[in-house]
matplotlib code that plots the C-alpha trace (Angstrom):
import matplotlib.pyplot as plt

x = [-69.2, -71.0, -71.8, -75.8, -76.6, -80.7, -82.5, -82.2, -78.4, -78.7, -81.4, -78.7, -76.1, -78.2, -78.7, -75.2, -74.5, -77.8, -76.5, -73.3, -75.2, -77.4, -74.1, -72.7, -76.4, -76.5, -72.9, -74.8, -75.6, -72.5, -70.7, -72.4, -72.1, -68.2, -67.7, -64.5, -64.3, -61.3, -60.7, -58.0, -56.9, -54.1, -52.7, -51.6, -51.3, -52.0, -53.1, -49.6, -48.0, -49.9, -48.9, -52.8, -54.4, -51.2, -52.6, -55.9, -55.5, -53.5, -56.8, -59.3, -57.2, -57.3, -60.6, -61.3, -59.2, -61.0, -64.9, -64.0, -62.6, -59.6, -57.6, -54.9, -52.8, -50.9, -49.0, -47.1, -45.1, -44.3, -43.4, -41.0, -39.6, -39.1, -37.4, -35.2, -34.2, -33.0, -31.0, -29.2, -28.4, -30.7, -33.5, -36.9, -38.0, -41.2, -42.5, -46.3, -47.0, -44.7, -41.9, -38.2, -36.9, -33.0, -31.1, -30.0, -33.3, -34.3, -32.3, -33.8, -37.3, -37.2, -35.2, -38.1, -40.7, -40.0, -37.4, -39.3, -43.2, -43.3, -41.9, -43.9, -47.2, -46.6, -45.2, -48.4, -50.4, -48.5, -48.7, -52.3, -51.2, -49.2, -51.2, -49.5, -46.7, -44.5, -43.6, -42.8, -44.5, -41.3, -41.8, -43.0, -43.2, -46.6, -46.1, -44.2, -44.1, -42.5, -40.6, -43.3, -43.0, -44.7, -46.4, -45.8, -47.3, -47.9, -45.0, -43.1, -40.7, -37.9, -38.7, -36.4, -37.5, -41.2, -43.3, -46.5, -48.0, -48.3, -48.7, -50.2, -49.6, -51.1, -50.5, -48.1, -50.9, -53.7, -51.7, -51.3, -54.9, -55.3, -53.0, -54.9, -52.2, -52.7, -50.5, -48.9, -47.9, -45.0, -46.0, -42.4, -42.5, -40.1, -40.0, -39.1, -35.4, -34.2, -34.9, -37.0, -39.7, -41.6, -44.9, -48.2, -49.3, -53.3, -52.8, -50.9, -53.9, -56.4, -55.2, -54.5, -58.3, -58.8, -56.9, -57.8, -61.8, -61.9, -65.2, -64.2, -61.3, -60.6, -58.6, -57.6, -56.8, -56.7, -60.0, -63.8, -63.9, -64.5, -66.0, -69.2, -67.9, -64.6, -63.2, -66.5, -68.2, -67.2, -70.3, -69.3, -70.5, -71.8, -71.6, -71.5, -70.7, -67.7, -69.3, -70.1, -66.5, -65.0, -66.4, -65.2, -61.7, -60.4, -61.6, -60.5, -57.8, -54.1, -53.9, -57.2, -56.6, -54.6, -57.0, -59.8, -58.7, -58.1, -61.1, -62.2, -60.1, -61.0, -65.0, -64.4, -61.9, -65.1, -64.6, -68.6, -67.5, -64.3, -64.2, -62.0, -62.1, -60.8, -57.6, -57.5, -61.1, -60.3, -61.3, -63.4, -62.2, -64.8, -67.4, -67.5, -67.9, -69.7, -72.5, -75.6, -74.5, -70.7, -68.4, -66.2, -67.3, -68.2, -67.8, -70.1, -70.3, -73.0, -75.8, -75.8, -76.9, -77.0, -76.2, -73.5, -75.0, -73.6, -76.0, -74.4]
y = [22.1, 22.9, 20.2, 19.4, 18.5, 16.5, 17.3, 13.7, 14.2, 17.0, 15.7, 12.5, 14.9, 16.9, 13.8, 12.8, 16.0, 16.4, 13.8, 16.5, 19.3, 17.3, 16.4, 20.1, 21.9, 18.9, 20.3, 24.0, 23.6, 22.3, 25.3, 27.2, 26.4, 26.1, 28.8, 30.7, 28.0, 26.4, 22.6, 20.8, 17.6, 14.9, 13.5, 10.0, 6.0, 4.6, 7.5, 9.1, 6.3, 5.3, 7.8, 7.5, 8.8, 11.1, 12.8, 12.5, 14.2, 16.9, 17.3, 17.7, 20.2, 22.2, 21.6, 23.1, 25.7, 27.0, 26.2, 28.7, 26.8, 27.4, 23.8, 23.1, 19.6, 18.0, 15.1, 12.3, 10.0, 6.5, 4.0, 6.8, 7.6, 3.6, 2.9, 6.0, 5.0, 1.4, 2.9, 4.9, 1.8, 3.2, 0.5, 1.4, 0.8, 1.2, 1.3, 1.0, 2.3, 5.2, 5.4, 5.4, 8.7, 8.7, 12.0, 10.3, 9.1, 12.3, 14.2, 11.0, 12.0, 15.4, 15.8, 12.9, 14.8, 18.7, 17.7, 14.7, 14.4, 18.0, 19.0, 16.1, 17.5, 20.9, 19.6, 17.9, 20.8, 23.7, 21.5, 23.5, 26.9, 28.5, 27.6, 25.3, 26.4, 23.8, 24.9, 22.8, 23.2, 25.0, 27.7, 30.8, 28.8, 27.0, 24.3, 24.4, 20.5, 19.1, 15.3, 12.7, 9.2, 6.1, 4.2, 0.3, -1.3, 1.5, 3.0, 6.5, 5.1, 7.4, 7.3, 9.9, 12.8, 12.3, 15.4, 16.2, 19.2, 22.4, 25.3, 26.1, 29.5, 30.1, 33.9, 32.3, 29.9, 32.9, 34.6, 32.2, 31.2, 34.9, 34.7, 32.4, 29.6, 26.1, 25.4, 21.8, 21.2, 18.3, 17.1, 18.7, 20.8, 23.1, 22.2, 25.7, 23.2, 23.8, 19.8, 19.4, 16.6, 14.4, 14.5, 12.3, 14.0, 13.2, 15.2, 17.9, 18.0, 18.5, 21.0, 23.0, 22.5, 23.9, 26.8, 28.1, 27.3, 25.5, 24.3, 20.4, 18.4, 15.1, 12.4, 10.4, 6.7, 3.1, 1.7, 2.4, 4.7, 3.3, -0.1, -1.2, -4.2, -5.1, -7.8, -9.4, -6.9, -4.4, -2.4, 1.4, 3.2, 6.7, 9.3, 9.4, 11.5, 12.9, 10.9, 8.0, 7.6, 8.4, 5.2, 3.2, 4.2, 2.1, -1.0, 0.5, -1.0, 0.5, 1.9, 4.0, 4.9, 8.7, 8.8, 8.3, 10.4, 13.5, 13.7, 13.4, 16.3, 18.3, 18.1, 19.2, 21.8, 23.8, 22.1, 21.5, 17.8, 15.4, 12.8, 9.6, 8.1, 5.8, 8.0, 4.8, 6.0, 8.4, 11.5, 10.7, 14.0, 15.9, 12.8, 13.6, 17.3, 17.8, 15.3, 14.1, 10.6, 11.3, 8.6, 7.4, 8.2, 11.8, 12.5, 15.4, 17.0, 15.6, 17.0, 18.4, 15.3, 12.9, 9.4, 7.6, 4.5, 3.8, 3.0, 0.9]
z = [-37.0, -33.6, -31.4, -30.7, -27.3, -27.0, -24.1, -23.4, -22.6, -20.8, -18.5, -18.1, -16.8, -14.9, -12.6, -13.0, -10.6, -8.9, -6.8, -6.0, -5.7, -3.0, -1.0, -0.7, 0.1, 3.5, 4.5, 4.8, 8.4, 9.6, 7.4, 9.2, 12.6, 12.5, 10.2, 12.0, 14.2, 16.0, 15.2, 17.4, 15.1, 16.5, 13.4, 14.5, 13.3, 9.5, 8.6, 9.0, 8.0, 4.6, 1.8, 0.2, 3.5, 4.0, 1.1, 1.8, 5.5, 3.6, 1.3, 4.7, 6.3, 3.1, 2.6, 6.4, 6.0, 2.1, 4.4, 6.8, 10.0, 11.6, 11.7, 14.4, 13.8, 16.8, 15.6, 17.2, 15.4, 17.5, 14.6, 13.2, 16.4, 16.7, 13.4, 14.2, 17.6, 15.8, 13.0, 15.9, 17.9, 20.2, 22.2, 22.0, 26.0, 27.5, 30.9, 31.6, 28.5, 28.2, 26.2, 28.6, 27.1, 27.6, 26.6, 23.3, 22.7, 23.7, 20.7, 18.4, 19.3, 18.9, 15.9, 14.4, 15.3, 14.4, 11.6, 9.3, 10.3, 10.9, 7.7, 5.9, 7.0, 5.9, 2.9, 2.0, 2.8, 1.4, -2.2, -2.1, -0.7, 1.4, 4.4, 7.0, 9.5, 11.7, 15.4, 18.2, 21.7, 22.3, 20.4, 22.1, 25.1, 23.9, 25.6, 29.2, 30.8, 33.9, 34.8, 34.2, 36.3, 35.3, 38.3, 38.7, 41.4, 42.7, 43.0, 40.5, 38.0, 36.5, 32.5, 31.1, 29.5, 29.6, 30.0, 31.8, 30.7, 33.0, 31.1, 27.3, 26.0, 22.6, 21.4, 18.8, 17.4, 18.0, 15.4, 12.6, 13.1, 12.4, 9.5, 7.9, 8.6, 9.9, 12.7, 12.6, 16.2, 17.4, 20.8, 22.2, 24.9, 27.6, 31.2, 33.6, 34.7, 30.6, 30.2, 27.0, 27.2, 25.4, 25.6, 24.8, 21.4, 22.7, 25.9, 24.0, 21.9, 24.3, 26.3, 23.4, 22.7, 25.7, 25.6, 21.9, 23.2, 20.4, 19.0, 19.2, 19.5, 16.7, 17.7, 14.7, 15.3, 13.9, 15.3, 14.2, 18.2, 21.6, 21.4, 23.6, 24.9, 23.6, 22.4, 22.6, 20.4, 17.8, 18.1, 18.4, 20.9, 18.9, 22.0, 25.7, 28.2, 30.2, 33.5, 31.2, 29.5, 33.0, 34.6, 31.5, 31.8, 33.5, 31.8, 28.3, 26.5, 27.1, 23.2, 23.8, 27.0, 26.4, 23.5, 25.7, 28.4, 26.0, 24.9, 28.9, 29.2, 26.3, 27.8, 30.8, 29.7, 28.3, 24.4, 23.3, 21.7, 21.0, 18.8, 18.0, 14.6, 12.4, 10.2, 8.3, 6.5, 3.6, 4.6, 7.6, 8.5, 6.4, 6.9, 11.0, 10.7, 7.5, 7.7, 9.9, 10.6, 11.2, 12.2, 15.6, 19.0, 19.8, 23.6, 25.4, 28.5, 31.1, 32.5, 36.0, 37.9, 35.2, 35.8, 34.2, 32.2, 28.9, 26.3, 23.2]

ax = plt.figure().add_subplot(projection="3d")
ax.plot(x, y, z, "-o")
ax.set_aspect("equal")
plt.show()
C-alpha cells in the first residue's frame, strides 16, 4: 500500500525546514568572503577540557574545512600540563604569570602537549576524514624561540624553559594547507642554543596568523570576550581597535592579558580581524564567522590618526 501525503503535511514540513534553508542562504556572504581563506584558531580552556564541546570544536573545524577555509589550530593545554606535573611528583610553579619551566617539567610539558592533546585533537577530527595532522613548532623549524625572563619589580627572573618567539617559518604548514589538511599545532618551539621551550600557545598563535596572512585570527576562551568595565560590568565590548585595546592593556585582567595582546599582535601583523570568544558556547566557532551578529570581541586595525576611546 502506497503512502498518501495531503498538501496540508507537506506545507507543515515545508516550514519545518524553511527555517533551515533560511540559516544556510545568510551564511552565503561570509562563504564567500573566506572561501580559501586562512583561519588561525587557539584551541584552549573548557572547551578542551569538556568532552561535549571537545566534540563539538572537532565538528567546526570540519565544518570549515568541507565550506572552503583553510583551518590552522594552536593549542595549549595548562590544566593537563598541571595534573601531569603532580602525578610526576613534579610542583607546578609560577612566576608573574608564567609557568617556572624546569628541565623535568620541561620533558612533562612537552611530552603533554605533542603526545596526549595533540593526538586527542586529531583524533576528534580525523573521526570525519582524514583531514587533521599533529606537528609541534619544532617541526621543520616552524617555530624558532629564545630564553624568556619574567620581570618582578622590575627586575628579569630566570623561569626555566620558557620561550619567546623569534622566528616562524611556515613552508611545512603552507603545504598541508595545500594538502587539504588541517594543521594542529602544540605551542613547542626550538631555540638556535638546542634548548626546546615552552611557549604561550596565544602568542604562538598570532604570529602564525601573521605569517600565513591569514584572514583572521580566533582566540577561544572561557569568558563572553573583553569586558567594558570589569568586574563592575559584564557588558562585552563587541570591537575596538588596535590603539583602543592598547590603552586597555594594562588595566585588563592577568588571564586575558596574552589573549589580549595576541590579538594586538595579530592586527598589527597585517591580519584584517582577531577575535576572543567564549569555547564554552557550542559551536561559537561557526556562530562568529558564519553570521551577522557574531559573538566575543572582534579587534580591528585603526585608522590613521584615529583616537583611542573605547565605546562599550
Amino acid at each position: 500500500m502506497s503512502a498518501v501525503t495531503s498538501g496540508a503535511e507537506i506545507r507543515g514540513n515545508r516550514a519545518g525546514v524553511l527555517p533551515k534553508a533560511e540559516t544556510l542562504i545568510k551564511a552565503l556572504p561570509w562563504l564567500e568572503r573566506f572561501h580559501g581563506k586562512t583561519v588561525v584558531i587557539k584551541y584552549g580552556g573548557h572547551a578542551m577540557t569538556e568532552e561535549a564541546l571537545r566534540h563539538s570544536f572537532a565538528e567546526d573545524i570540519v565544518f570549515l574545512r568541507y565550506a572552503g577555509l583553510k583551518p590552522v589550530i594552536v593549542h595549549g593545554g595548562g590544566p593537563q600540563i598541571s595534573a601531569a606535573l603532580a602525578r610526576n611528583g613534579i610542583e607546578s610553579a609560577f612566576t608573574a604569570g608564567l609557568r617556572v619551566t624546569t628541565p623535568e617539567a620541561m620533558e612533562v610539558v612537552r611530552m603533554v602537549l605533542t603526545g596526549q592533546v595533540q593526538r586527542d585533537v586529531v583524533g576528534l577530527i580525523n573521526r570525519h576524514g582524514p583531514f587533521a595532522l599533529g606537528m609541534s613548532g619544532e617541526d621543520a623549524n616552524l617555530l624558532t624561540a629564545e630564553r624568556k625572563h619574567a620581570i618582578v619589580d622590575g627586575a628579569p627572573v630566570d623561569i626555566g624553559q620558557v620561550g619567546e618567539i623569534v622566528e616562524v617559518q611556515v613552508g611545512a604548514v603552507r603545504a598541508l594547507l595545500d594538502d587539504g589538511r588541517v594543521p594542529v599545532v602544540s605551542s613547542i618551539a626550538r631555540g638556535d642554543d638546542g634548548q626546546v621551550y615552552n611557549v604561550n600557545a596565544d602568542t604562538a598563535a598570532a604570529a602564525l596568523a601573521v605569517a600565513l596572512d591569514a584572514a583572521k585570527l580566533v582566540v577561544l576562551t572561557d569568558v563572553d570576550g573583553l569586558y567594558a568595565n570589569w568586574p563592575d560590568s559584564d557588558d562585552v565590548i563587541d570591537s575596538l581597535t588596535t590603539d583602543e585595546l592598547a590603552a586597555l592593556l594594562p588595566g585588563l585582567s592577568a588571564g586575558m592579558v596574552p589573549k589580549m595582546e595576541a590579538c594586538l599582535a595579530a592586527v598589527r601583523g597585517g591580519v584584517p580581524q582577531a577575535h576572543v570568544l567564549d569555547g564554552r558556547v557550542p559551536h561559537s566557532l561557526l556562530l562568529e564567522i558564519f553570521t551577522d551578529e557574531g559573538i566575543g570581541t572582534m579587534v580591528l586595525p585603526s585608522l590613521p590618526g584615529a583616537p583611542a576611546e573605547v565605546t562599550p
